[in-house]
Each structure stands twice: as C-alpha cells, then as structure tokens.
C-alpha positions in Angstrom: 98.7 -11.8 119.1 102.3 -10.6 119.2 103.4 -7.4 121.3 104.7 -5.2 118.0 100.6 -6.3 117.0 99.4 -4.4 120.1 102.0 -1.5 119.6 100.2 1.7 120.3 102.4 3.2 116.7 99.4 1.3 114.9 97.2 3.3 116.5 98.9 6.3 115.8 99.2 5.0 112.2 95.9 4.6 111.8 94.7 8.0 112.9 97.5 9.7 110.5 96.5 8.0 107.5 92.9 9.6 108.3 94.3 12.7 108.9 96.0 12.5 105.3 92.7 11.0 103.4 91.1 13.8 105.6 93.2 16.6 104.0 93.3 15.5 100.3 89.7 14.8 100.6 88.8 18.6 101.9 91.6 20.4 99.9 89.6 18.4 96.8 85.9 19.5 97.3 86.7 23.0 96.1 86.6 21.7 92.4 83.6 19.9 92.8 81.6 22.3 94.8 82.9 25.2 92.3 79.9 25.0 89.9 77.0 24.8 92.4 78.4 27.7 93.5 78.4 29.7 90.8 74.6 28.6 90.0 73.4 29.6 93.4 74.7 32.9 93.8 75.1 33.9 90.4 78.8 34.8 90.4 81.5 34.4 87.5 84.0 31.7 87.0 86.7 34.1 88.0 85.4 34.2 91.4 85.0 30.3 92.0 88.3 29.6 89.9 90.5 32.5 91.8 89.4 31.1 95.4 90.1 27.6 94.1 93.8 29.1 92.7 94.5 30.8 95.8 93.7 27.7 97.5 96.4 26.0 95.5 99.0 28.2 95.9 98.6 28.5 100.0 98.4 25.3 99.9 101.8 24.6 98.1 103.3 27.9 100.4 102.5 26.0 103.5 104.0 22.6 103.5 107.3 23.1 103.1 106.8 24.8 106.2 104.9 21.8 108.2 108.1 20.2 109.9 109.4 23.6 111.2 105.8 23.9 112.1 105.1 20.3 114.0 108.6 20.6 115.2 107.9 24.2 117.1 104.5 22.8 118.3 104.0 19.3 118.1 102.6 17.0 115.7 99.3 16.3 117.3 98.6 20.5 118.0 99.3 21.4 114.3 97.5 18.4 112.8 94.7 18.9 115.1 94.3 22.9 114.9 94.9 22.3 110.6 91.4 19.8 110.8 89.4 22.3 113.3 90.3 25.2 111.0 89.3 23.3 108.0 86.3 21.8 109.5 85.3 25.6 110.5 85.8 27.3 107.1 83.8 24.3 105.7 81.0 25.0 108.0 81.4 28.8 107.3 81.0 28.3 103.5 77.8 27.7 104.1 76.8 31.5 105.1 78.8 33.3 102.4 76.9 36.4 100.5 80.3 38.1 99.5 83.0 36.9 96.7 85.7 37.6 99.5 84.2 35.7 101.8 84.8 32.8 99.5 88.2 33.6 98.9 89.1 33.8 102.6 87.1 30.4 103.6 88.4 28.4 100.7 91.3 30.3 99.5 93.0 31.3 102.8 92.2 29.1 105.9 91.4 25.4 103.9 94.5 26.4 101.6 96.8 26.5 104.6 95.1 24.0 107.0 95.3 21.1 104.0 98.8 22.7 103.7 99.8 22.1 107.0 99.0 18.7 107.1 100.7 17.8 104.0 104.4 16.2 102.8 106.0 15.6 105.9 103.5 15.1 108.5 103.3 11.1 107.6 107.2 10.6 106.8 107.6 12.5 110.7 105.1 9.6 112.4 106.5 6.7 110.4 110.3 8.3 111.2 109.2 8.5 115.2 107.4 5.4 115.7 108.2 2.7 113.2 111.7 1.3 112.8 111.0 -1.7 111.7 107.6 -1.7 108.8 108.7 1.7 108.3 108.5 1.5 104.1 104.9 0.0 104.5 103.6 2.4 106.8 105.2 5.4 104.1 102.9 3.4 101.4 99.9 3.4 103.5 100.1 7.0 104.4 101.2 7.5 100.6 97.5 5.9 99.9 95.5 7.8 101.8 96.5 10.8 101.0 95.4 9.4 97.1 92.3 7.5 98.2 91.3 11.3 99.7 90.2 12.1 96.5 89.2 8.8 95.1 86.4 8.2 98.8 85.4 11.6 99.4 85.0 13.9 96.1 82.2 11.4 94.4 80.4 11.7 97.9 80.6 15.0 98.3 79.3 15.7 94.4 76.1 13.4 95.0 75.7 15.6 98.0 75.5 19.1 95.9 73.7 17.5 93.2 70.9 16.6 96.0 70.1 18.3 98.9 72.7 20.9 97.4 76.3 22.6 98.1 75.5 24.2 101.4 74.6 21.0 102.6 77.9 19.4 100.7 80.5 21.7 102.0 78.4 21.0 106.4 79.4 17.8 105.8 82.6 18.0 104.9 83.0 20.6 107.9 81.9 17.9 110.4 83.7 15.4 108.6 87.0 17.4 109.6 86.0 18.4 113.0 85.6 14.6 113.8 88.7 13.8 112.5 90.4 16.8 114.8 88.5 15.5 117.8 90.5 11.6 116.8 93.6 13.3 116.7 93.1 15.2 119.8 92.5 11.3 121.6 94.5 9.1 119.6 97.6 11.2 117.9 100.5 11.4 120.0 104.2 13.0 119.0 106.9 10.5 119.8 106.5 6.9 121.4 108.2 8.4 124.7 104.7 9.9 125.1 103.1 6.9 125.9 105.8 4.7 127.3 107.2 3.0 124.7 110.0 2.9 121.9 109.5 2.6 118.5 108.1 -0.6 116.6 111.8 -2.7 115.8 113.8 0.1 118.0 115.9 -1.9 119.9 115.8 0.7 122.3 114.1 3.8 123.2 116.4 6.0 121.8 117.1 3.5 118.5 114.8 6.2 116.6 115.6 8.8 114.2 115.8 11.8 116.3 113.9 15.1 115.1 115.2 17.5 117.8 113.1 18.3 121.0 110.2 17.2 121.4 108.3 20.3 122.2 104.6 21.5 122.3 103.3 18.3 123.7 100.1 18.0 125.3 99.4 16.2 128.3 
C-alpha cells in the first residue's frame, strides 16, 4: 500500500463527504415529513409550506457566509456545531404543539445549520489537503451532497409512513448527532494539524493558503 494510500486527507475526505450527504439529506426531509405533519396536528399548508420556505431562504442566506465562518472558527467547530444543531432541532420536532415552534425548529436552526455546511465547506478540505486528486475529491464531495437526497429522503418517508413522523424526524436527529460526534474525531482543519502536508504537496507549505488557521481544537 503506498504512503499517499495511508494519507490521513482520505480520512478527512471521507468524513466530509458525510458531512455533505449528512446536510442535503436533513435540509431534504422537511418536504417529505411536510404532510404527516399537517395530518397529525391538523394545521394548514401555509404553516408546513412557510417553515419549509423559511428553511430555504436561511439556508441560501447562510452559505455564502460559511468560509468567513470556518475561516473565524475552524472547519471542524462549524461543521460539527452545524450537525449538533441540526441533530437537536430534529429531535425537538418531535415535541412541537405550536405552528412557531415549527418554524423555529425547521425554519430557523435546520435552515442555517444545513446552510453552514454548504458550498464551500468541501472546496475548503479538498483546497487544504489534496494537491494532487484534488478534481476527484471536488466530484466525490459534489456526490454526496446529491446522493443526500437520493439515500436518505426514501428512508425517511417509509419511516413516517410506518411508525410515523415523530419517529421519522428522531432519526434523522440521531443520524446528525452521530455524524457531529465523527467530525468531532475524525475532521481536522489543515494537514499541519496532524503532521503532515498535503496529498501531492511537495512541501508543507506547497498548499493553497486560506489565511490563519484559527479556532482549532486540540
């Protein structure tokens, strides 16, 4: 096995793209959970469809902000605080009785979290840690971030179609809080973190720099 095999940046890769399929699969679920809702508590479209809207809109507002964001704080705190947040308001879904309640859970904090995780967050790994395979690691975080949809939704809809919505929307909670508690182990900002350059840098500093590397954890 060759020693850009073993490169930790796979590893890193790895955990990204599930970060990415993590987000696009969560940021999803509001259209398929929309419905269920409507028939168990007994409110109007409006309500469903303006918590879904808001969701969008948040969504787009807060990733063009995500590389100031991961650049201020790191990578691995922002990617890791977006999952816990979404894997909380997914959880919290569950115990609604109010239309806000909805709005804030779906519209507000899943809006932004997905949003924070979005756009740049795989160009910033694959621009850090790969020189060399850095085109095929873009496609491969390009894919997840499609496949989100593709995995997860058809899951989570056979879910609220059986043991019901509540249930759906727990498991896509834990799904994200896993995913946080991955990134927490296994993401890591810049190569320097763990002792090594970049996959095909000929040396350490033969990467594209991104400015500081501030908020890193230890």
């Amino acid at each position: 096995m060759s020693t850009a095999s073993r490169h930790p940046a796979w590893g890193v890769a790895c955990v990204t793209a599930g970060a990415l399929l993590a987000a696009s699969a969560f940021r999803s679920t509001t259209g398929v959970l929309m419905e269920p809702i409507e028939h168990s508590t007994g409110w109007s479209r409006d309500v469903t469809s303006g918590a879904a809207s808001l969701n969008l809109v948040l969504y787009g507002i807060a990733a063009p902000f995500t590389a100031a964001l991961m650049q201020a704080w790191g990578v691995r705190r922002t990617v890791t605080a977006s999952l816990v947040i979404v894997g909380l308001a997914s959880a919290a879904v569950t115990l609604i009785g109010e239309p806000w309640q909805l709005w804030l859970l779906w519209g507000v904090f899943i809006g932004l979290g997905t949003g924070s995780m979005a756009l740049t967050f795989g160009t910033i790994i694959a621009n850090r840690w790969f020189v060399s395979h850095r085109g095929t690691v873009t496609g491969i975080f390009s894919a997840a971030t499609a496949a989100g949809q593709v995995l997860f939704v058809p899951v989570i809809a056979m879910i609220a179609a059986g043991p019901g919505w509540r249930t759906a929307s727990l498991v896509a909670g834990v799904c994200s809080l896993v995913m946080a508690v991955l990134c927490a182990l296994f993401l890591r900002d810049r190569p320097a973190d763990v002792g090594v350059g970049a996959i095909g840098a000929a040396s350490a500093q033969d990467v594209e720099d991104e400015g500081p590397a501030s908020g890193r954890w230890p």
